[in-house]
KOLLOFI-959485 format. One record per residue (C-alpha): x, y, z; residue number from 1. Coordinates in steps of 0.5 Angstrom, whole numbers. Each point is the difference from the previous one (the first is absolute). Example, Ala and Ser with C-alpha at 12.3 -4.5 7.8 and 13.67 -1.06 7.14 Angstrom:
2
+-------+-------+-------+-----+
|  east | north |    up | num |
+-------+-------+-------+-----+
|    25 |    -9 |    16 |   1 |
|     2 |     7 |    -2 |   2 |
+-------+-------+-------+-----+
REM end
This chain:
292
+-------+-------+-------+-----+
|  east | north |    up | num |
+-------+-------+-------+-----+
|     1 |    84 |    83 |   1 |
|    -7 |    -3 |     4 |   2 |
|    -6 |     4 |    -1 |   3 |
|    -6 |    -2 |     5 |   4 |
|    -6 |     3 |    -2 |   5 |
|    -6 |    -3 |     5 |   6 |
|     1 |    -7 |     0 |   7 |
|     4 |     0 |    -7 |   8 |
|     7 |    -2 |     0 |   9 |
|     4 |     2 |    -7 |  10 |
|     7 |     1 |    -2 |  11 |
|     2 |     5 |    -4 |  12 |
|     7 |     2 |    -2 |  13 |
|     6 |     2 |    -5 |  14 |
|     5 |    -7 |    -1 |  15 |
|     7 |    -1 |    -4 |  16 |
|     2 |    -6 |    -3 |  17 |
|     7 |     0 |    -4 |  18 |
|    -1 |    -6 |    -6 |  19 |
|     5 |    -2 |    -5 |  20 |
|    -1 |    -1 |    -7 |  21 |
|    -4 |    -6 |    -1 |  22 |
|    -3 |     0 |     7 |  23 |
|    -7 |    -1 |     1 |  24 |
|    -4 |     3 |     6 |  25 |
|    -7 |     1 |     3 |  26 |
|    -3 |     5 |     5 |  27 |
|    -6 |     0 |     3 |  28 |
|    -5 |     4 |     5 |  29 |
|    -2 |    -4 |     6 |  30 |
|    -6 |     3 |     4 |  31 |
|    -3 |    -2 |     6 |  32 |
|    -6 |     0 |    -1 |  33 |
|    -5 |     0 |     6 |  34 |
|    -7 |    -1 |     1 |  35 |
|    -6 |     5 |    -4 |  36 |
|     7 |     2 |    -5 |  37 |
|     1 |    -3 |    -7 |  38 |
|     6 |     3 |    -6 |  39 |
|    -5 |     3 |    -4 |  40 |
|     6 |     2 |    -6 |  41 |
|     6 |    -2 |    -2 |  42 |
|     5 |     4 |    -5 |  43 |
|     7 |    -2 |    -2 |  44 |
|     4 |     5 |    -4 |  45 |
|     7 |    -1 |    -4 |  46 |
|     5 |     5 |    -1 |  47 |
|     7 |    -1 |    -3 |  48 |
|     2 |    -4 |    -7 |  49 |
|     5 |    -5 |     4 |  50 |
|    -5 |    -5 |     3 |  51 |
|    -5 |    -4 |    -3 |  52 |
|    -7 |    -1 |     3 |  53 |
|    -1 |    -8 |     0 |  54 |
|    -6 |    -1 |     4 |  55 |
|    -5 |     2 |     5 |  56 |
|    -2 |     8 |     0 |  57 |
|    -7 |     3 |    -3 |  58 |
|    -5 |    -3 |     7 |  59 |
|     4 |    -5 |     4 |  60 |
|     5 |     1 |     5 |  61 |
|     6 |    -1 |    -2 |  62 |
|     5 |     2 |    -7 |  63 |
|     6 |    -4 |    -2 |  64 |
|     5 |     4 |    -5 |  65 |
|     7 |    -3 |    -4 |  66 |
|     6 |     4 |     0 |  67 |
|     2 |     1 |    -7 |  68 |
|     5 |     6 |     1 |  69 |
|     4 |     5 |     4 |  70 |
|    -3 |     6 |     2 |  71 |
|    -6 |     1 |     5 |  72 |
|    -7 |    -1 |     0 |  73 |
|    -6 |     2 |     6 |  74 |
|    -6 |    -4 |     0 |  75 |
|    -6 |     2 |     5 |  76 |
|    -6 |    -3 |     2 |  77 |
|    -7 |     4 |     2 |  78 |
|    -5 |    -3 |     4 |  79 |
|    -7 |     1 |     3 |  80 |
|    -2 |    -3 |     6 |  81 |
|    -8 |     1 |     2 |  82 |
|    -4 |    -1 |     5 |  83 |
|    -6 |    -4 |     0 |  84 |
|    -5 |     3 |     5 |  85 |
|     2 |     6 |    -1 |  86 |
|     2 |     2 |    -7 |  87 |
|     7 |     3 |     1 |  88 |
|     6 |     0 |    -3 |  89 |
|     7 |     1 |     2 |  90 |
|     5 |     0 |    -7 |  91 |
|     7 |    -3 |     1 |  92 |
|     7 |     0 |    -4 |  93 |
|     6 |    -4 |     0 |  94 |
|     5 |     0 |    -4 |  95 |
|     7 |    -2 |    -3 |  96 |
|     6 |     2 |    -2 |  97 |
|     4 |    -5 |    -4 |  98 |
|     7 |     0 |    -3 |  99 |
|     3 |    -4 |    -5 | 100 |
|     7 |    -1 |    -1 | 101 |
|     4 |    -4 |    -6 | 102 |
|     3 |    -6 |     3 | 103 |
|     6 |     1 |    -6 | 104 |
|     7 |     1 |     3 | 105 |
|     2 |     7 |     3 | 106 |
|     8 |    -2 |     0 | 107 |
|     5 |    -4 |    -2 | 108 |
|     6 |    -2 |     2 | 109 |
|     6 |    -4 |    -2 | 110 |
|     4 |    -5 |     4 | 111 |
|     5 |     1 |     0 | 112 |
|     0 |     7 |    -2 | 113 |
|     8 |     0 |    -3 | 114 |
|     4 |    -5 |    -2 | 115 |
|     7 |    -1 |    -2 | 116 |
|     2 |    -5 |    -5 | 117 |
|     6 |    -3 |    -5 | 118 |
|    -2 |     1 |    -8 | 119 |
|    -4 |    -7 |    -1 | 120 |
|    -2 |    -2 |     6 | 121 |
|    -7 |     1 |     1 | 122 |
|    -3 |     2 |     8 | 123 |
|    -7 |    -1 |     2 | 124 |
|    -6 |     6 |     3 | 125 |
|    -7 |     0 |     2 | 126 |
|    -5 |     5 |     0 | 127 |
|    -4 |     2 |     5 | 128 |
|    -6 |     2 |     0 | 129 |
|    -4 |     4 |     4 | 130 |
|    -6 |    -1 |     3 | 131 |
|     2 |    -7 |     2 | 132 |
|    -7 |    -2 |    -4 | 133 |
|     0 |     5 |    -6 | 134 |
|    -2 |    -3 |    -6 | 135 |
|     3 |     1 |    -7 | 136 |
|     0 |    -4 |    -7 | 137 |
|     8 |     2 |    -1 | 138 |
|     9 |     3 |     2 | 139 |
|     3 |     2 |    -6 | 140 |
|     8 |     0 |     1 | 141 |
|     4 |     4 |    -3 | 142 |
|     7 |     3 |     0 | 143 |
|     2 |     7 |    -2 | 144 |
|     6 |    -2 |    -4 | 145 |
|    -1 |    -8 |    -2 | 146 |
|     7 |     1 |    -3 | 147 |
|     4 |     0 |     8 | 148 |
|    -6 |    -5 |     3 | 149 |
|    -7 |    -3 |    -4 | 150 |
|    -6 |    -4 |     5 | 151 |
|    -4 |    -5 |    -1 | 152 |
|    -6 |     0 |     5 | 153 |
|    -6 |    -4 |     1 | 154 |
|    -6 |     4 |     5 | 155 |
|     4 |     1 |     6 | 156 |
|     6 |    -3 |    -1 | 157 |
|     7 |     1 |    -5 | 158 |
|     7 |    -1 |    -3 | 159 |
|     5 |     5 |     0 | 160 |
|     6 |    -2 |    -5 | 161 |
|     6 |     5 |    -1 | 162 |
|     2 |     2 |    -7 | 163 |
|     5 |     4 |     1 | 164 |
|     3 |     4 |     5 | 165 |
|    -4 |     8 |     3 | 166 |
|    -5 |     1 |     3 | 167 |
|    -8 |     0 |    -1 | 168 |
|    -6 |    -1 |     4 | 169 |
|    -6 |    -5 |    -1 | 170 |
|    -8 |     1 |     1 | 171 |
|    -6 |    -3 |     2 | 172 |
|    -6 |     2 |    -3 | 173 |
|    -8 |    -2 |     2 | 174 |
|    -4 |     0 |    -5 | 175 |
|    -3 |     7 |     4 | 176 |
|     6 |     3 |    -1 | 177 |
|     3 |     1 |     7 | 178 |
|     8 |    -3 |     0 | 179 |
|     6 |    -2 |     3 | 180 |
|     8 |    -1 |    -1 | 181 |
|     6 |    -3 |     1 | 182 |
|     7 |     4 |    -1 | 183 |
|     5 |    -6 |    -4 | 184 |
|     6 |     1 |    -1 | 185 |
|     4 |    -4 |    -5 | 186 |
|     8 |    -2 |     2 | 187 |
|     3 |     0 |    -7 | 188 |
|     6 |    -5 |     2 | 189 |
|     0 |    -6 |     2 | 190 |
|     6 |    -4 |     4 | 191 |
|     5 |    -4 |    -3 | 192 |
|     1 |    -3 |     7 | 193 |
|    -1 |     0 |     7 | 194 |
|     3 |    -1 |     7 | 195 |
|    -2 |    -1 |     7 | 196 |
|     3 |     5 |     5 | 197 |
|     0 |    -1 |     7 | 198 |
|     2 |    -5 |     6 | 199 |
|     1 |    -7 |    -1 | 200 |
|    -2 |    -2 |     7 | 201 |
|    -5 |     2 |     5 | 202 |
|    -2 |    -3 |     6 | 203 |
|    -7 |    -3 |     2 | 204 |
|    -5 |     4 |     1 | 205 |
|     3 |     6 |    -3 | 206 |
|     0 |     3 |    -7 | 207 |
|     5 |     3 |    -5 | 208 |
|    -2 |     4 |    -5 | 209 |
|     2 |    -2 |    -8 | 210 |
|     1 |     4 |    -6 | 211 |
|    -1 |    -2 |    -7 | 212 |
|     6 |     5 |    -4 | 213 |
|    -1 |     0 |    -7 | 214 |
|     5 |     1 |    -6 | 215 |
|    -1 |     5 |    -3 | 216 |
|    -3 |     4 |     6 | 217 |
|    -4 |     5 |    -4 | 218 |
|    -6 |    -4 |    -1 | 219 |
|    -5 |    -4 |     4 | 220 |
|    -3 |    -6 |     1 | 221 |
|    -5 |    -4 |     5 | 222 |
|     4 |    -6 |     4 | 223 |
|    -3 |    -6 |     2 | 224 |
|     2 |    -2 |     6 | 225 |
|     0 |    -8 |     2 | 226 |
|     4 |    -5 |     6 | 227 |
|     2 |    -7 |    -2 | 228 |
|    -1 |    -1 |     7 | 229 |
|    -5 |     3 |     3 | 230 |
|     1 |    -5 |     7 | 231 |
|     7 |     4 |     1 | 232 |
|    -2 |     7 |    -3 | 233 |
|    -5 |     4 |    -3 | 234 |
|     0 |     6 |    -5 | 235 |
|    -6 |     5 |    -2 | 236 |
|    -1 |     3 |    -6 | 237 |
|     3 |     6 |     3 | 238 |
|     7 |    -4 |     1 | 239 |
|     0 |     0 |     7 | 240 |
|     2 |    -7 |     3 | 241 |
|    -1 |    -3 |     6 | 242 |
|     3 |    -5 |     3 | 243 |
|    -3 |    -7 |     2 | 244 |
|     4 |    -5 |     2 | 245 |
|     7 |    -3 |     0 | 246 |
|     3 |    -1 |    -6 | 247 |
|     1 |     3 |    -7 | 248 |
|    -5 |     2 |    -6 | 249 |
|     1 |     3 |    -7 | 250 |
|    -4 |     7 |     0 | 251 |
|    -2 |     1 |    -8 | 252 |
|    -2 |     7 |    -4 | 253 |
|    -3 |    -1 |    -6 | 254 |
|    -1 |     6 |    -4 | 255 |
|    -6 |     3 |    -5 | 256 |
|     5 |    -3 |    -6 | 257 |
|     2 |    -6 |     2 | 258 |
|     7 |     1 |     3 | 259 |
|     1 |    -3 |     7 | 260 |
|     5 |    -1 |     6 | 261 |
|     1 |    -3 |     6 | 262 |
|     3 |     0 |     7 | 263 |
|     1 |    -4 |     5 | 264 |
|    -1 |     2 |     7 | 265 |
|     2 |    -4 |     7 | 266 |
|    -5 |     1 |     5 | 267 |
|     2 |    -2 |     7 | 268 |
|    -1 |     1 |     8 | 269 |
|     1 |     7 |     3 | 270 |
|     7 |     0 |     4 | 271 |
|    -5 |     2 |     6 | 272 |
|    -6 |    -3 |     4 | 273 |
|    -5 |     6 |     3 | 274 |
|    -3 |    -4 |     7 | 275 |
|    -6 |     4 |     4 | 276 |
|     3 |     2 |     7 | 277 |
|    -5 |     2 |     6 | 278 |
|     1 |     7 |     2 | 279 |
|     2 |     1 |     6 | 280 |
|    -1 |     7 |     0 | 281 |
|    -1 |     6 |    -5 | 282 |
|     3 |     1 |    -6 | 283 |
|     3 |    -8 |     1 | 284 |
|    -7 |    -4 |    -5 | 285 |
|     5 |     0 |    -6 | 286 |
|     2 |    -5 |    -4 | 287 |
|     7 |    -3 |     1 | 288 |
|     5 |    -2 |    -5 | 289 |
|     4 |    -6 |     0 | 290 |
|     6 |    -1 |    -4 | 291 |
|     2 |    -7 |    -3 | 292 |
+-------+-------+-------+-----+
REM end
């Protein structure tokens, strides 16, 4: 607020500031001061244990504290202006609220939050930590039954290895205590062999979809999927292929404890063109197929 007092021009007022753990900051009073007027006293005063005073403050203009835990604080600065002619005096009082939040970790999440694998194979999480800029000296990962999946985890990153088949859950914990988890489900069965189902042929610009099929079929596993020719075919890791170009290529699936198979996939031009027409009238803007 601007308070006019004859020729004086002060600013007094109530201001917040939200600071972090370990920020530094300062406040200051700004008079302006006019002819004849003079600050006759300034006093500063503290209160509130999560900031420390660094500077400024007693008679000067200004007062600079640090954060040094969470919580709140309120500082205020009393300040006497006077005239020189006259001898009066007009007293005014700014004050600030400060709050001080901990830049430890609010939450924690794992990426992905479930995983399933086969005993023996190990899969790959991150933890997530938030904010974005949280600090924190260590994740502890654990397993709640290390005798179904044990972790390894370094920081922000882990391995999750099956050991037998169940279910169990693994958590990230800050050093603060906030946690996130990952449900892991271990397959106990691995395949003795696998199997390609699916079409052997697809036109280009199409796709078809394979499966991987397993004996026996009460287990799981992860497949690798990959094309020896990727010009003529492509395969994701889903299993769905996309024709290319003519020609064949040989589709192979590998699984998690070494099996592989393969098929060979033909891949040539639809039996149909699609030709632009011009319309001629409503409803005729369509494409046109012709046989070959």
């Amino acid at each position: 607020m601007l308070i006019m007092l004859g020729n004086l021009q002060a600013w007094a007022g109530y201001y917040s500031k939200t600071l972090k753990v370990g920020d530094a900051y300062s406040m200051s009073i700004s008079p302006i001061i006019s002819y004849g007027w003079t600050i006759d006293r300034v006093s500063w005063s503290c209160s509130g244990s999560c900031v420390s005073h660094t500077g400024g403050g007693g008679s000067s203009y200004y007062y600079s504290v640090i954060a040094r835990s969470e919580g709140y604080a309120s500082v205020s600065c009393t300040y006497t202006m006077k005239n020189l002619k006259y001898g009066n005096t007009s007293t005014y009082t700014d004050s600030w609220s400060i709050t001080v939040e901990s830049n430890k970790p609010k939450s924690v999440s794992i990426s992905p939050n479930s995983i399933e694998i086969d005993v023996g194979e190990t899969a790959n999480v991150s933890a997530n930590v938030s904010p974005y800029d949280a600090e924190y000296s260590y994740i502890n990962w654990s397993s709640t039954n290390s005798g179904i999946a044990l972790v390894s985890g370094s920081k922000s990153s882990a391995s999750i290895t099956g050991v037998a088949a169940g279910t169990t859950k693994v958590s990230a914990t800050t050093d603060n205590g906030k946690s996130g988890y990952c449900n892991v489900k271990v397959w106990g069965t691995s395949p003795t062999a696998v199997s390609i189902s699916g079409e052997s042929s697809v036109y280009i610009g199409y796709t078809k979809q394979m499966t991987a099929v397993f004996t026996p079929d009460a287990h799981h596993s992860t497949i690798t999927w990959s094309s020896d020719k990727t010009a003529v075919a492509t395969v994701n890791q889903n299993g769905v292929v996309t024709g290319m170009g003519s020609g064949t290529a040989v589709i192979t699936a590998k699984t998690t404890n070494g099996l592989s198979t393969t098929k060979t996939i033909t891949v040539t031009e639809p039996p149909f063109t699609l030709e632009s027409t011009s319309p001629t009238k409503l409803g005729q803007n369509r494409p046109k197929q012709t046989l070959n």
